[in-house]
N, C-alpha and C positions, 0 to 999 in steps of 0.2 A: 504494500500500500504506500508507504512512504516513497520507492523508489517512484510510482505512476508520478507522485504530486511531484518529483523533483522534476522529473519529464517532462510534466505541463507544465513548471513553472520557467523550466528552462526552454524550450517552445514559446512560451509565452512571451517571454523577457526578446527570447532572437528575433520573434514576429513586432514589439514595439522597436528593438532598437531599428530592425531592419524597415520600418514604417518611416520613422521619425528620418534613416539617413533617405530614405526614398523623396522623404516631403522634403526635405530639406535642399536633396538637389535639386527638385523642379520648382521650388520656389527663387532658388537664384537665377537657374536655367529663365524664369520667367519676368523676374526681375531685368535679366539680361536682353530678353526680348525688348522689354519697354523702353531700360534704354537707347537700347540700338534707334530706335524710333525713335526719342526724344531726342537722340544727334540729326537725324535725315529730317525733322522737322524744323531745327533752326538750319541746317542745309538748306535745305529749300526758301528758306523762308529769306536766307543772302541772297543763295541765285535769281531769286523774285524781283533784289533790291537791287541787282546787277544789272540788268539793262536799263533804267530809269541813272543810274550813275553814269554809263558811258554816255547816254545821251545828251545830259549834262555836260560832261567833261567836251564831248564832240563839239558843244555848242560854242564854246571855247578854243578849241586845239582841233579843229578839222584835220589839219594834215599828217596828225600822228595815228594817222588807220594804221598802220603795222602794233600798234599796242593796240588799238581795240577790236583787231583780229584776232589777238594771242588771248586776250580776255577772253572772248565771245568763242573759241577754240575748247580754252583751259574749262569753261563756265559747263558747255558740251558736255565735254569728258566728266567733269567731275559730277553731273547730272545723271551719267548713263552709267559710271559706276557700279558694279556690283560687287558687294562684299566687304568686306572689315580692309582685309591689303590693298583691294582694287580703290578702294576710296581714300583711305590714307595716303596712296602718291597720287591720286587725281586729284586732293586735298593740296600736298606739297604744292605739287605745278600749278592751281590757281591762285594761292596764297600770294609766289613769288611772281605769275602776272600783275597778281593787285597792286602789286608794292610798285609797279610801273609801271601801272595809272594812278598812281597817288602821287609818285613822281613826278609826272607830266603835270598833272591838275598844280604840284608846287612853282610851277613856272608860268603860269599865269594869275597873278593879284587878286582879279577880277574874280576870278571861278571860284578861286579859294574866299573871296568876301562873298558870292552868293546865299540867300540863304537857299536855295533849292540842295545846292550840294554841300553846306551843311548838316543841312538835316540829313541827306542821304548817309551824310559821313556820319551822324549821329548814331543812326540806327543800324549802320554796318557795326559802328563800334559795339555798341549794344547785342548786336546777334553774336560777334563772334566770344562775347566776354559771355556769355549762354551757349555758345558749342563748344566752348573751354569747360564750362562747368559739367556740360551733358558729358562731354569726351570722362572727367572724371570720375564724375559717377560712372559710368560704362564701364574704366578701366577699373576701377574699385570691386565691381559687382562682377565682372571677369575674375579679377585675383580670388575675392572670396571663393568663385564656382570652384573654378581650378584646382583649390589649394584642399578643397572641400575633396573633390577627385579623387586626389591623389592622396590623402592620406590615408593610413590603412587605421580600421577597416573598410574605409567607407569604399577605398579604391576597390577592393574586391567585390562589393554590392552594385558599384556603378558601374564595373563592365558587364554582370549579368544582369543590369536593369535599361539598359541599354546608354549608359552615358558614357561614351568609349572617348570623347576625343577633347581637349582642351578648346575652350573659344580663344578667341585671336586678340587682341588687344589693340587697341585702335591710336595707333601712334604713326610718327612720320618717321622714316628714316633718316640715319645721319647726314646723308648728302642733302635732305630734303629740311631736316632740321635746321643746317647751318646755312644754307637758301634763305628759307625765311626769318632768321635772326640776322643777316650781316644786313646792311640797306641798301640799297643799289646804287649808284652811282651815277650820277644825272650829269653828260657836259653838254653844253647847248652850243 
């Protein structure tokens, strides 16, 4: 009799632990999701504020079309994107277009005192200091999945419950890093 109740209770005990690591990875797993979305909606919501900027800047600097080809190219790409890596250097290369049409825009007085491309430049500022925070959160709630993964025991439950693989962490690479930190270099 004693030995049944040890059985059930140990049955018992492996059926909450193994619940509890079960809930626990699909609640990051889902937390994960959201974020992801909570980057691709301030994404979008720059790329929206991207043609209303060149137009601007155009209205000022007509004959630098080769920067607002590279924009309207980089804006593209970084639209059709898919995935955590595919978006991170489609990220990098529109970042480092930006920075040369902001460039441009500093070489004319005028454009920089309007308030139309103020405010654009407002509200660029404003999104990207929001895909900085979503990127965080994202990467945060990655580490936790991950680290959740891979420790044992749960690593052993997550590959028979189907969580086999690390998500990817939403960063720029080195070369893409030091792109958008150095500032470009304007000679007229």
């Amino acid at each position: 009799m004693t030995v049944a109740i040890i059985v059930i209770v140990v049955l018992v005990l492996i059926v909450i632990i193994s619940a509890a690591m079960y809930n626990g990875l699909v609640r990051l797993n889902q937390q994960s999701i959201e974020a992801w979305s909570d980057i691709t909606v301030q994404l979008k919501r720059r790329y929206d504020l991207i043609p209303n900027l060149v137009n601007t800047v155009k209205g000022y600097a007509a004959h630098e079309s080769g920067v607002f080809k590279q924009v309207t190219e980089a804006r593209a790409n970084a639209i059709s994107a898919q995935g955590v890596a595919e978006t991170a250097k489609a990220e990098g290369d529109f970042q480092q277009t930006m920075k040369s049409l902001f460039a441009v825009a500093e070489a004319y007085p005028d454009l920089k005192a309007s308030q139309n491309f103020q405010e654009l430049q407002n509200e660029i500022t404003d999104t990207e200091d929001k895909i900085q925070a979503s990127r965080r959160f994202y990467n945060g709630v990655v580490r936790d999945f991950n680290t959740k993964r891979s420790v044992f025991p749960t690593h052993i439950f997550a590959n028979m419950l189907g969580f086999k693989q690390d998500k990817e962490f939403f960063e720029l690479d080195e070369a893409q890093t030091a792109a958008v930190q150095n500032p470009v270099e304007v000679k007229f």
